[in-house]
KEVEX-93128 format. One record per residue (C-alpha): residue number from 1; x, y, z. Coordinates in steps of 0.25 Angstrom, whole numbers, plus 2048, in hexadecimal, padded with zeros to 3 digits. Layout:
BEGIN
rec i: NUM | px: X | py: Y | pz: Z
...
END
This chain:
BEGIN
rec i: 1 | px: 800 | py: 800 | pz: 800
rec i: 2 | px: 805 | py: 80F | pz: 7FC
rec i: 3 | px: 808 | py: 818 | pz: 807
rec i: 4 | px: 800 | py: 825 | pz: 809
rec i: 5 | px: 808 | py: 82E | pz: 804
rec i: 6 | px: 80D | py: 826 | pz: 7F9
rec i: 7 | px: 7FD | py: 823 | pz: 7F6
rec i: 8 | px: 7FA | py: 833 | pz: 7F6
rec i: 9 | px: 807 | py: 837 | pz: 7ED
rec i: 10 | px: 801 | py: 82C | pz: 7E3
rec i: 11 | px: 7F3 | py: 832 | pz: 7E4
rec i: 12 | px: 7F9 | py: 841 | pz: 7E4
rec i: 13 | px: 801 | py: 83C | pz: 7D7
rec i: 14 | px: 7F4 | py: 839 | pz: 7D0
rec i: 15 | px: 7EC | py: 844 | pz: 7D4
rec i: 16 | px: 7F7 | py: 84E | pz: 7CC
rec i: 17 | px: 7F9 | py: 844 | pz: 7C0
rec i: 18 | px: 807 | py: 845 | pz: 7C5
rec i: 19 | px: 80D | py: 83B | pz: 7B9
rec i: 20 | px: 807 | py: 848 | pz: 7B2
rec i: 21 | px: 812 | py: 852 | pz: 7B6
rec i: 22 | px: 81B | py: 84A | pz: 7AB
rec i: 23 | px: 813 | py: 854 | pz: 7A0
rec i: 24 | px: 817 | py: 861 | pz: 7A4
rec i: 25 | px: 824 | py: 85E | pz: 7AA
rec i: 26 | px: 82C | py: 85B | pz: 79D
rec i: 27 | px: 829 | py: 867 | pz: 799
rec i: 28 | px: 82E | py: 86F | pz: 7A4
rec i: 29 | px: 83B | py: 867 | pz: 7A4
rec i: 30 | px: 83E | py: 86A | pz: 796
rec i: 31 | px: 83C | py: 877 | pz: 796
rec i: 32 | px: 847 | py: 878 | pz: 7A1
rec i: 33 | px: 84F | py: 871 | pz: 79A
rec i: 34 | px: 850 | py: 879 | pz: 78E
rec i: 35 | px: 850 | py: 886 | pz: 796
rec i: 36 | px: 85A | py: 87F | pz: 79D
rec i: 37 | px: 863 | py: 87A | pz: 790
rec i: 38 | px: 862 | py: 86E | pz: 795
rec i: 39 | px: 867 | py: 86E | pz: 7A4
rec i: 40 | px: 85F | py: 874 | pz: 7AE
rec i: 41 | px: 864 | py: 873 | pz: 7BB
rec i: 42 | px: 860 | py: 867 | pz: 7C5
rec i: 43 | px: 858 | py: 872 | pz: 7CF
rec i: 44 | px: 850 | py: 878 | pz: 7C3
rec i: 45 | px: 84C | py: 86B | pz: 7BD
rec i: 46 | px: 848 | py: 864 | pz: 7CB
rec i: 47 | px: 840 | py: 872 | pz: 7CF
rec i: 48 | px: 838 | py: 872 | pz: 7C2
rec i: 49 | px: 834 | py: 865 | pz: 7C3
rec i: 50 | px: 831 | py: 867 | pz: 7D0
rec i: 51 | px: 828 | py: 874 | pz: 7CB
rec i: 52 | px: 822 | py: 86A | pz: 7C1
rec i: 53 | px: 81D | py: 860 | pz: 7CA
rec i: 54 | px: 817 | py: 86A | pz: 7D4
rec i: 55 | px: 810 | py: 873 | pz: 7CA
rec i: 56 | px: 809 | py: 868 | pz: 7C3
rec i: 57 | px: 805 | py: 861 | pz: 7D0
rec i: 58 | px: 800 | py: 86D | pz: 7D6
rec i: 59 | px: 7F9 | py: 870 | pz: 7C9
rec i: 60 | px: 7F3 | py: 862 | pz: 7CA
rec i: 61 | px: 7EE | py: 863 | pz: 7D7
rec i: 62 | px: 7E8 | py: 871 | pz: 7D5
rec i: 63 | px: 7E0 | py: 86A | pz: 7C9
rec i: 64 | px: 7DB | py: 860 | pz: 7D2
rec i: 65 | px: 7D8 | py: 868 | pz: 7DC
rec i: 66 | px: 7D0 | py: 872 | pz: 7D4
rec i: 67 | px: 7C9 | py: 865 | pz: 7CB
rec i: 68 | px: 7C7 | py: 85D | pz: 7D9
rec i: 69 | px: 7B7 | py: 85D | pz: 7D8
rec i: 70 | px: 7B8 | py: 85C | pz: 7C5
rec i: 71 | px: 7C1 | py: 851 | pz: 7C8
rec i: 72 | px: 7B7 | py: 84A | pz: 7D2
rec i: 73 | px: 7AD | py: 84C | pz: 7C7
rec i: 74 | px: 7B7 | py: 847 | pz: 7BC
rec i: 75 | px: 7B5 | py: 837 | pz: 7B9
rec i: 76 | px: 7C4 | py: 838 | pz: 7B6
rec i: 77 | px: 7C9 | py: 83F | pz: 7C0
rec i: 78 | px: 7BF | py: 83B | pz: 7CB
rec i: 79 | px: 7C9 | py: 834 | pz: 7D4
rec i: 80 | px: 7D3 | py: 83F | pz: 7D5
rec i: 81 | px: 7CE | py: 845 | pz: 7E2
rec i: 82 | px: 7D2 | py: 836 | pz: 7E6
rec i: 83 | px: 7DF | py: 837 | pz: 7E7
rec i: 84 | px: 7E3 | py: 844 | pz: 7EF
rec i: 85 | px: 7D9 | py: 84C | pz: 7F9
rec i: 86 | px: 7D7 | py: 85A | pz: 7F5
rec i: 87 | px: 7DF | py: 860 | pz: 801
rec i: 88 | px: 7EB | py: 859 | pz: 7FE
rec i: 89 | px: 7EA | py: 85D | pz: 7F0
rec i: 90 | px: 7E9 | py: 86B | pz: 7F4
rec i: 91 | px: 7F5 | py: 86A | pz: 7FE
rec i: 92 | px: 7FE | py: 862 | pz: 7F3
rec i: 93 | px: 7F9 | py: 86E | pz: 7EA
rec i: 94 | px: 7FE | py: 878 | pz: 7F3
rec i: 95 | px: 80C | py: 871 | pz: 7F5
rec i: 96 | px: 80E | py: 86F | pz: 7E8
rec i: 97 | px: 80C | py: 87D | pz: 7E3
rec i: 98 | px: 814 | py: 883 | pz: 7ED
rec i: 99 | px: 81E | py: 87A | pz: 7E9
rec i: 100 | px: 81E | py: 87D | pz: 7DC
rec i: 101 | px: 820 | py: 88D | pz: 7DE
rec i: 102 | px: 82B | py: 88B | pz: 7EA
rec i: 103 | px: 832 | py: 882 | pz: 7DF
rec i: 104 | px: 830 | py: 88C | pz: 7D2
rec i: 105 | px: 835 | py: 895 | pz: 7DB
rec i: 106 | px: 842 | py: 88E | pz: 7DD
rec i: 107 | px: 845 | py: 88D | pz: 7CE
rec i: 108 | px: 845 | py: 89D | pz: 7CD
rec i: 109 | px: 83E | py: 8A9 | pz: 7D0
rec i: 110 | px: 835 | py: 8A9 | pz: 7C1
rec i: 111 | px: 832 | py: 89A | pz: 7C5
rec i: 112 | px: 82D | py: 89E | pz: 7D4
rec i: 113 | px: 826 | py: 8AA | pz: 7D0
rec i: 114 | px: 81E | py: 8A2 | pz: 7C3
rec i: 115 | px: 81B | py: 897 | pz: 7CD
rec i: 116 | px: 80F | py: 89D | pz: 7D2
rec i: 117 | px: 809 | py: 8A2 | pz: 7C3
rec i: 118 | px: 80C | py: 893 | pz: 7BE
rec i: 119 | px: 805 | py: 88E | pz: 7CA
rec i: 120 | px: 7FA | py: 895 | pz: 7C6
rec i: 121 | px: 7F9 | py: 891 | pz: 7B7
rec i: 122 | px: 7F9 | py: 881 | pz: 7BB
rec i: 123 | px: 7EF | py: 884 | pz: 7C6
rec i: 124 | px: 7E4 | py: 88B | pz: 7BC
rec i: 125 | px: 7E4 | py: 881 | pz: 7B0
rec i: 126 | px: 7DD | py: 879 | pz: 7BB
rec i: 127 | px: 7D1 | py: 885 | pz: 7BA
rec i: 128 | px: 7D0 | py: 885 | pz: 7AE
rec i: 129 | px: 7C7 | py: 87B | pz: 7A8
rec i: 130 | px: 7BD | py: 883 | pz: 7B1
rec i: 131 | px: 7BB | py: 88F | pz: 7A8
rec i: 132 | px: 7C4 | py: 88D | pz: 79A
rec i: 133 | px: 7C5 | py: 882 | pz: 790
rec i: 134 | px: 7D3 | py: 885 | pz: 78D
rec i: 135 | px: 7D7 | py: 87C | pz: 799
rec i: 136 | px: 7E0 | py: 873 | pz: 793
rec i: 137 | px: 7E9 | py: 87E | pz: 78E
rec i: 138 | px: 7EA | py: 884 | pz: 79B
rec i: 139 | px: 7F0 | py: 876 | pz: 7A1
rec i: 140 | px: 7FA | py: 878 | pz: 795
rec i: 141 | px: 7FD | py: 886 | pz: 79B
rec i: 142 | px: 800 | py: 881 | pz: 7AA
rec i: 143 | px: 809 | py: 875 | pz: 7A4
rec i: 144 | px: 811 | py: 87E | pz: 79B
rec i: 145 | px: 815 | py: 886 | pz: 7A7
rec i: 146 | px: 81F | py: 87B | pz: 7A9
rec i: 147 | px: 82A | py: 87D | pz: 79C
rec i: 148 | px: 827 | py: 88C | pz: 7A1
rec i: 149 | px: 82B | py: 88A | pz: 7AE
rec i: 150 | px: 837 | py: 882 | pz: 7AC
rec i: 151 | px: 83D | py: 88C | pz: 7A2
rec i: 152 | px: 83A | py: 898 | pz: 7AB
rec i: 153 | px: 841 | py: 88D | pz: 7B7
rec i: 154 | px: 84F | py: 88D | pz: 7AF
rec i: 155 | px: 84E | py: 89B | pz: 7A7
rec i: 156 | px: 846 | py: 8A4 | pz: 7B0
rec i: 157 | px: 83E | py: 8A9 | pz: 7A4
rec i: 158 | px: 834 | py: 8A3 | pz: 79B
rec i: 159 | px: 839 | py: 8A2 | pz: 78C
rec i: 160 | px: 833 | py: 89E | pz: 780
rec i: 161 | px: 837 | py: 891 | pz: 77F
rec i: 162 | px: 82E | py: 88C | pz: 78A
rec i: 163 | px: 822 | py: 894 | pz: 786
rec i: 164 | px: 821 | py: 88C | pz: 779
rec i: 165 | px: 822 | py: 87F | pz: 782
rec i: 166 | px: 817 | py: 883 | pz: 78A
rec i: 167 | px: 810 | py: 887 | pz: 780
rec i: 168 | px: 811 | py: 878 | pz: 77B
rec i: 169 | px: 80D | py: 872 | pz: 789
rec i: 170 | px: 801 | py: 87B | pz: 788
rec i: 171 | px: 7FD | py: 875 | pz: 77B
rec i: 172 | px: 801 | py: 866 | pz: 77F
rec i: 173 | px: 7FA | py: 865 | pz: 78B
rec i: 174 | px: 7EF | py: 86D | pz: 787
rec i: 175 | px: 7ED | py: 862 | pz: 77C
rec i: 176 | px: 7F0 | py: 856 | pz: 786
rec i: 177 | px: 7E4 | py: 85C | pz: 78D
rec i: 178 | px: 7DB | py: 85E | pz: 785
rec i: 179 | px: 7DE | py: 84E | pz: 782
rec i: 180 | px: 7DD | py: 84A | pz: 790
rec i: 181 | px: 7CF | py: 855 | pz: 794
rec i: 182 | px: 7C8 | py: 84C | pz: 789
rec i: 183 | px: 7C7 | py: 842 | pz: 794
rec i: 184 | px: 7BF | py: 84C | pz: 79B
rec i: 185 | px: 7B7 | py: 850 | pz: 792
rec i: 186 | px: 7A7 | py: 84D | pz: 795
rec i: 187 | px: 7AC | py: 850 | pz: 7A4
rec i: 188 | px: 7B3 | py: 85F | pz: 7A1
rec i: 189 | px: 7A5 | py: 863 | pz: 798
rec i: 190 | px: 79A | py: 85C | pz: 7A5
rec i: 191 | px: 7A3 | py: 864 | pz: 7AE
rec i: 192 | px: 7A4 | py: 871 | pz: 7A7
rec i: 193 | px: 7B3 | py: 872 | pz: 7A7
rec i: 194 | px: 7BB | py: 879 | pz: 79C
rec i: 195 | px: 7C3 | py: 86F | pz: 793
rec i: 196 | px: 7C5 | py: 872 | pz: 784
rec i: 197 | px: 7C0 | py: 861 | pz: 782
rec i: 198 | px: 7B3 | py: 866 | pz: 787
rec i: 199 | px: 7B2 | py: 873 | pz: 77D
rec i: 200 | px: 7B9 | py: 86B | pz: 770
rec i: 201 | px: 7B6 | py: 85D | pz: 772
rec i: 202 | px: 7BD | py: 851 | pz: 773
rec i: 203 | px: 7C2 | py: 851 | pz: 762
rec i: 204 | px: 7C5 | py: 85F | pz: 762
rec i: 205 | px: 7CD | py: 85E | pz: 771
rec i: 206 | px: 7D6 | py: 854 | pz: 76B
rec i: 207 | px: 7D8 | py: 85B | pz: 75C
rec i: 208 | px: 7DC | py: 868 | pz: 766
rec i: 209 | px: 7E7 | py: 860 | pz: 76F
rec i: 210 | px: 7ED | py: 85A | pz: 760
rec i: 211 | px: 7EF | py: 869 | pz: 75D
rec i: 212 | px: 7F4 | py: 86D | pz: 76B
rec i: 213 | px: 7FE | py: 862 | pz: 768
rec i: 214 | px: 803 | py: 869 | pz: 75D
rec i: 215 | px: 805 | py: 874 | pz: 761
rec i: 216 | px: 80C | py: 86F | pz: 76F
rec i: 217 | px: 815 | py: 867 | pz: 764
rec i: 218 | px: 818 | py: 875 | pz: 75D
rec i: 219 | px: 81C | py: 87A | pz: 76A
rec i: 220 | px: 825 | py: 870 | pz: 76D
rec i: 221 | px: 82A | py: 872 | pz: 75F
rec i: 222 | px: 82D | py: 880 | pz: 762
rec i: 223 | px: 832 | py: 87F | pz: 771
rec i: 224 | px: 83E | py: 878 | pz: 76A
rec i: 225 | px: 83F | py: 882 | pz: 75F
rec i: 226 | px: 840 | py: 88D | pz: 76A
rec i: 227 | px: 84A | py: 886 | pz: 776
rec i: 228 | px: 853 | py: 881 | pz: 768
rec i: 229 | px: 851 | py: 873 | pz: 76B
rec i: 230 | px: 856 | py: 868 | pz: 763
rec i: 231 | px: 854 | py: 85C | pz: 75B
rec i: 232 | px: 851 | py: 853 | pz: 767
rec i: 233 | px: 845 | py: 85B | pz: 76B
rec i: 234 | px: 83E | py: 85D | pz: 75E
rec i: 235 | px: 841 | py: 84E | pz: 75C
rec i: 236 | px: 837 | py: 84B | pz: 768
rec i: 237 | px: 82C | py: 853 | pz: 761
rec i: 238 | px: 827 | py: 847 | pz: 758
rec i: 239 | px: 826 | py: 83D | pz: 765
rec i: 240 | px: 81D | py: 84A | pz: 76B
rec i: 241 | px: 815 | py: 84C | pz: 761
rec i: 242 | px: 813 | py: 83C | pz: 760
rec i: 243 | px: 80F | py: 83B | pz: 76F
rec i: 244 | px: 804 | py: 846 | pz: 76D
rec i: 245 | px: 800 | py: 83F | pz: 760
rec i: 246 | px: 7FE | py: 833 | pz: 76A
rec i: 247 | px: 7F8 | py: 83A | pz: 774
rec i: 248 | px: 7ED | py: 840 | pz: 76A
rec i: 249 | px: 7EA | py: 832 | pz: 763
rec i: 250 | px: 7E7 | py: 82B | pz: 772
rec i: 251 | px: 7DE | py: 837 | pz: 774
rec i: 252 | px: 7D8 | py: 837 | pz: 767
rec i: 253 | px: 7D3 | py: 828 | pz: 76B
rec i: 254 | px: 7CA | py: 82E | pz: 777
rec i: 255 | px: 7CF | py: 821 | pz: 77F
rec i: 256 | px: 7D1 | py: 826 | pz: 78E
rec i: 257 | px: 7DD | py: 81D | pz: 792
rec i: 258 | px: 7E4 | py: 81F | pz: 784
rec i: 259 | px: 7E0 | py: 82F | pz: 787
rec i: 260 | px: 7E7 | py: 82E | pz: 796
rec i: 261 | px: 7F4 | py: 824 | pz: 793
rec i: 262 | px: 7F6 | py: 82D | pz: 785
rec i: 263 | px: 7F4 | py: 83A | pz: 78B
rec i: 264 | px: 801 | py: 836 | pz: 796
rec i: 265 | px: 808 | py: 830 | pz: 78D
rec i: 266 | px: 809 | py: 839 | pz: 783
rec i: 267 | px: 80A | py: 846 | pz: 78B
rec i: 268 | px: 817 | py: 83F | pz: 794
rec i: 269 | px: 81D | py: 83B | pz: 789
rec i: 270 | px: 81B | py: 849 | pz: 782
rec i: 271 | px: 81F | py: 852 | pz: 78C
rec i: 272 | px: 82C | py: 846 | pz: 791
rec i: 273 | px: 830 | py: 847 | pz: 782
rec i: 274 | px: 830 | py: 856 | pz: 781
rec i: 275 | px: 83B | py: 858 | pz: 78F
rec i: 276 | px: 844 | py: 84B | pz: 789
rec i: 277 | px: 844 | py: 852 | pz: 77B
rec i: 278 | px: 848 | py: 860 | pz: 783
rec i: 279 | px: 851 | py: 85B | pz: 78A
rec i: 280 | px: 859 | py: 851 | pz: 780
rec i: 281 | px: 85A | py: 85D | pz: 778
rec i: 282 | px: 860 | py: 865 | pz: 783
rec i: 283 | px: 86A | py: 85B | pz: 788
rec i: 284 | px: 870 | py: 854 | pz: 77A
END
């Protein structure tokens, strides 16, 4: 039999989709790498990483706690409130936040004083869905705020590079999204909530993600154009685009195992491809 705490930190995992954190992640890492040429030191890379973690867990826990009574209602989601009881969601949310701002500020003082704005961006995607149907694009917005906050973590300014790579992780998960809200569909349009499904359809959601995906390819495309990356990058291009491909012919099927194992697959290899590519290219 588990011990308690291990039992909770198992349940606490699940509740925040934890596995999860390997999508935005990559991301963050190479953009430090390539504001970094390559070699960022051993206390940047550990503090972003650790920044990462704690901003998506307290992002996840913020949209459990404000979701708590939808998810209830939610057949898919029903037994989330399961795993974790409300207050010690809310006093992991605090902790984590906190720690998320005392460790930004460590990095330097454009990190510590951009904290709390970040913070605030993750934390409104969760609002959304209550009053816009642009939701999706808003939960590309708080994950692009990590290749952003890697390269302000080792530069202390924002360049163009990063925007263009954010601008990518805006359209990719924007477009995963809409891939995974389908699930959600007959519930988002009986509850009222905001979801661009509900307003286009099924059909039209998923012709919408294929060209969010090409776009987010474009972006990749010219994130190497504009940190001069090399051969070894743009070589991974063809295995992106063919894991989106992938991801979009599992959807197309409407089959809701194929969906889920498609929509993991294809998203961790995408975004595990895209930091090996940086950084092959910046250490050959």
């Amino acid at each position: 039999m588990d011990r308690p705490a291990e039992n909770f930190v198992s349940r606490f995992l699940r509740l925040i989709r934890f596995s999860h954190t390997i999508f935005a992640l990559p991301f963050a890492l190479g953009a430090l790498l390539v504001a970094a040429n390559g070699r960022p030191t051993a206390r940047l890379l550990i503090l972003v990483v650790i920044c990462m973690v704690l901003a998506r867990t307290a992002a996840m826990l913020f949209n459990r706690l404000i979701d708590w009574s939808i998810d209830q209602r939610n057949p898919r989601t029903a037994a989330r409130h399961l795993l974790v009881n409300k207050p010690a969601a809310w006093i992991m949310l605090l902790v984590t936040a906190a720690g998320f701002v005392f460790a930004s500020a460590a990095i330097n003082q454009l990190t510590g004083l951009l904290a709390p704005v970040a913070l605030a961006i993750i934390f409104f995607y969760s609002l959304t869905k209550r009053f816009t149907s642009a939701t999706h694009f808003f939960l590309g917005l708080a994950l692009a705020i990590a290749p952003a906050g890697a390269w302000i973590a080792e530069k202390g300014r924002l360049d163009l590079p990063p925007l263009i790579l954010g601008t990518g992780v805006i359209c990719w998960v924007a477009g995963f999204d809409l891939i995974y809200a389908t699930q959600d569909v007959d519930f988002d349009r009986r509850e009222g909530l905001r979801s661009l499904v509900v307003q286009l359809g099924v059909a039209g959601s998923l012709r919408l993600a294929q060209w969010l995906h090409g776009f987010m390819l474009l972006a990749l495309i010219g994130f190497g154009l504009t940190a001069n990356l090399g051969a070894a990058y743009y070589a991974a291009m063809p295995l992106i685009a063919l894991a989106l491909v992938y991801e979009h012919h599992s959807a197309g099927s409407l089959d809701l195992a194929g969906m889920n194992r498609a929509f993991f697959q294809s998203n961790a290899f995408v975004s595990a491809l895209f930091v090996v590519a940086v950084a092959i290219d910046r250490w050959i």
